[in-house]
C-alpha positions as CSV (number, residue, x, y, z in Angstrom):
1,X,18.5,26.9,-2.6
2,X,22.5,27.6,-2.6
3,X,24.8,27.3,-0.5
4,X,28.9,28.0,-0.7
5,X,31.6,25.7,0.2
6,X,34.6,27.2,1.9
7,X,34.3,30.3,-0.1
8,X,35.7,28.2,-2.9
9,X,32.2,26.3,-4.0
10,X,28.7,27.5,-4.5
11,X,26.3,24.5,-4.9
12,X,22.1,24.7,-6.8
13,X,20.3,22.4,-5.4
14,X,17.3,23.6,-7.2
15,X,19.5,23.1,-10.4
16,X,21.9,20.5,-9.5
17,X,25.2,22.5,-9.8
18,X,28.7,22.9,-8.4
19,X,30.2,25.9,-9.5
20,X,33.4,27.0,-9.1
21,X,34.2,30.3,-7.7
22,X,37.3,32.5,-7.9
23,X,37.5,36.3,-6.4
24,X,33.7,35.7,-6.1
25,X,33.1,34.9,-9.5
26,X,32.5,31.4,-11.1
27,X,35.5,29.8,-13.2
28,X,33.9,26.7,-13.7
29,X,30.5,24.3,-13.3
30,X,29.7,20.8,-13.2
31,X,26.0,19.2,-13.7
32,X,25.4,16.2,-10.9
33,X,22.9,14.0,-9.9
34,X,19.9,14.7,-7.8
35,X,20.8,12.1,-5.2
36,X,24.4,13.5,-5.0
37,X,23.1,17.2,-4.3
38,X,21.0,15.7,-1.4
39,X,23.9,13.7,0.3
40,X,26.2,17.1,-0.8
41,X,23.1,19.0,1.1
42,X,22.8,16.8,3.9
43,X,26.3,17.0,5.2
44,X,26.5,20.7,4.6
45,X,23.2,20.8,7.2
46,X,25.4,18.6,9.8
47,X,27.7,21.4,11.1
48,X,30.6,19.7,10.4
49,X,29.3,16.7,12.5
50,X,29.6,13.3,11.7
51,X,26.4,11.7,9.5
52,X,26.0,7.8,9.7
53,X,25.8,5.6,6.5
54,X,22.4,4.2,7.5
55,X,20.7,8.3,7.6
56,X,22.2,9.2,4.2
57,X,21.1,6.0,2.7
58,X,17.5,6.3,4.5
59,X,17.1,10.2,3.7
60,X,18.6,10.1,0.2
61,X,17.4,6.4,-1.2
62,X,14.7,5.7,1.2
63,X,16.6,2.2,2.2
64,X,16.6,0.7,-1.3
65,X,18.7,-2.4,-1.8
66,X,21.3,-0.6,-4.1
67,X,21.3,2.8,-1.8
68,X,24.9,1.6,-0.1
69,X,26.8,1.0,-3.3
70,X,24.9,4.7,-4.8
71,X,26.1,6.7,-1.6
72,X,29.8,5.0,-1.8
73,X,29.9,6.2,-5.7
74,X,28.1,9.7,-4.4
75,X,31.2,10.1,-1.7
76,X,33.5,9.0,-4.9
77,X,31.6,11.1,-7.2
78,X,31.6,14.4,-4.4
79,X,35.6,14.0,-3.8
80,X,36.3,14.0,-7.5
81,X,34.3,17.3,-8.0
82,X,35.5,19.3,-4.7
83,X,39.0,18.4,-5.5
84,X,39.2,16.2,-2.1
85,X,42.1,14.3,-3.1
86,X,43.5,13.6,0.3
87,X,39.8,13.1,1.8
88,X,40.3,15.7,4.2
89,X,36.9,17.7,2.9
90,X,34.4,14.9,3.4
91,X,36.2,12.7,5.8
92,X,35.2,8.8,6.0
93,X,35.1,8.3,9.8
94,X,35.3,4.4,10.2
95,X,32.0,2.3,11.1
96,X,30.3,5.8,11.6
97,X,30.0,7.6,8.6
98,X,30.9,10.5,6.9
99,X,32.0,14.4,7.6
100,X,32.3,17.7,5.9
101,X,35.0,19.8,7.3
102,X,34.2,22.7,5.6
103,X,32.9,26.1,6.8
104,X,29.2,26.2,5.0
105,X,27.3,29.5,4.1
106,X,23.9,29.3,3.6
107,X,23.1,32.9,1.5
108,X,19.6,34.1,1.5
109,X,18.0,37.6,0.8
110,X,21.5,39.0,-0.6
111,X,23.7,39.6,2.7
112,X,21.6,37.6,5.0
113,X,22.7,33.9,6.4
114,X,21.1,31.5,8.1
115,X,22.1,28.7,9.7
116,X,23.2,25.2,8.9
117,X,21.4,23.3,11.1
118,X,17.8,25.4,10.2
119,X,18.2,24.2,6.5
120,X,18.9,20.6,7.4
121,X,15.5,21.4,9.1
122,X,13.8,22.2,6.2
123,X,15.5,19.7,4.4
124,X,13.6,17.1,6.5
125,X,10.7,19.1,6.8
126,X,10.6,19.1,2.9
127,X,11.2,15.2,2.8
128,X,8.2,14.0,5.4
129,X,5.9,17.0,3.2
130,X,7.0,14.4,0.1
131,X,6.0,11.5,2.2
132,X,2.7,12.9,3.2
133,X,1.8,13.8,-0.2
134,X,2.3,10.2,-1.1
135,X,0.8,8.6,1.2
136,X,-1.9,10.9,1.1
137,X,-2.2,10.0,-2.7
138,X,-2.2,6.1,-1.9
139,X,-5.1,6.4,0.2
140,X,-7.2,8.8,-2.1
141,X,-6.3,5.8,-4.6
142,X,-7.6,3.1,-2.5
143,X,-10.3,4.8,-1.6
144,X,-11.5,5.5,-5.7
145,X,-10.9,1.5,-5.8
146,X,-13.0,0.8,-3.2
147,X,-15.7,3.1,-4.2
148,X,-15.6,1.7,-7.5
149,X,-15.6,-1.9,-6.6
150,X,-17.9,-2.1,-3.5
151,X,-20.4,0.5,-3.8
152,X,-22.0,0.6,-7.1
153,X,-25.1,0.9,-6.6
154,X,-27.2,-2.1,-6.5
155,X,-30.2,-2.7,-8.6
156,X,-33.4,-4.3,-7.1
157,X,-35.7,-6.2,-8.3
158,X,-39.6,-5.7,-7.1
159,X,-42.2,-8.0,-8.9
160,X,-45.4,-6.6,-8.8
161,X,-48.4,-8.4,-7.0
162,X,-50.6,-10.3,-9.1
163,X,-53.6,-9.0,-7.6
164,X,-54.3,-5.7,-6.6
165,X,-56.5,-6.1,-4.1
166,X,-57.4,-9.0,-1.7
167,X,-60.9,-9.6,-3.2
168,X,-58.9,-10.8,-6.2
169,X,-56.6,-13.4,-4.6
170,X,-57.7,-16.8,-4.7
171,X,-57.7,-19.4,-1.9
172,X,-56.2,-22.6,-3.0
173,X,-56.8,-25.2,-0.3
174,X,-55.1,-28.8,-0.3
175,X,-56.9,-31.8,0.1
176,X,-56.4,-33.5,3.9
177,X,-54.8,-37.1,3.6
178,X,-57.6,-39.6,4.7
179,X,-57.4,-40.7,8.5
180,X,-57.8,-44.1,8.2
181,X,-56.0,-45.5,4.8
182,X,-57.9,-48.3,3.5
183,X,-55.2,-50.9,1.6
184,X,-55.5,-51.6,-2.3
185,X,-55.8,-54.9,-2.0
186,X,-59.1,-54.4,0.2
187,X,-60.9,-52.3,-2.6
């Protein structure tokens, strides 16, 4: 997918580029990190509206430890590359979050746009697909372990009767203890 940048930046997401542009055509491009083109992707869905902290770090790093200090080097990382020296292009907006003020074009099919807010839903749409397929996978796995584990098949063991038929079997009787036990000593 690409999308421009105030007419000045075209950004691949399926290749992980910013490209420069000038008169339409590109002076110069720059390589960045997967994670950076989501949280570049992310705010360029937003309609220039603000987008907490806690949603890029939970969309982008999926709430690991480390995301905060990654998204504050992304921001870092974006500003250098978009030439955002006075932080005017992705605004920090205090205990909230962050903001692109920028007007975002979204090109598909040649002259056709679409709207922002219809590829942030795809973006998400994308993301919980991911999700599914994993869990999906995880439970496929447990299952294989369970099936492996608790349900091989058992093997039984049937002795065969010692006689075939009853007129073979054989009546064993035990001898009844004597009523009245004489002592020893008396014999």
């Amino acid at each position: 997918m690409k999308f421009i940048i105030n007419k000045i930046y075209r950004i691949d997401t399926d290749e992980n580029l910013v490209q420069k542009l000038s008169n339409g055509e590109v002076t110069g491009t720059e390589k960045i990190e997967s994670r950076i083109t989501e949280v570049l992707l992310i705010l360029a869905g937003s309609n220039n509206k603000v987008i907490s902290r806690e949603l890029l770090i939970d969309k982008v790093w999926n709430n690991y430890p480390g995301g905060d200090d990654g998204l504050t080097q992304a921001i870092s990382f974006l500003r250098k590359i978009l030439n955002d020296n006075s932080k005017t292009l992705i605004e920090t907006i205090p205990k909230k979050g962050y903001k692109l003020n920028a007007e975002v074009v979204f090109p598909q099919d040649d002259e056709k746009h679409i709207q922002s807010e219809d590829m942030s839903v795809q973006f998400n749409r994308l993301k919980r697909t991911n999700k599914l397929l994993w869990a999906a996978a995880l439970i496929f796995l447990i299952f294989v372990i369970w099936l492996a584990f608790f349900q091989t098949p058992k093997t039984h063991f049937t002795p065969k009767p010692m006689f075939e038929n009853n007129k073979d079997t054989v009546n064993v009787r035990t001898p009844e203890p004597d009523k009245n036990p004489v002592p020893p000593a008396a014999k």
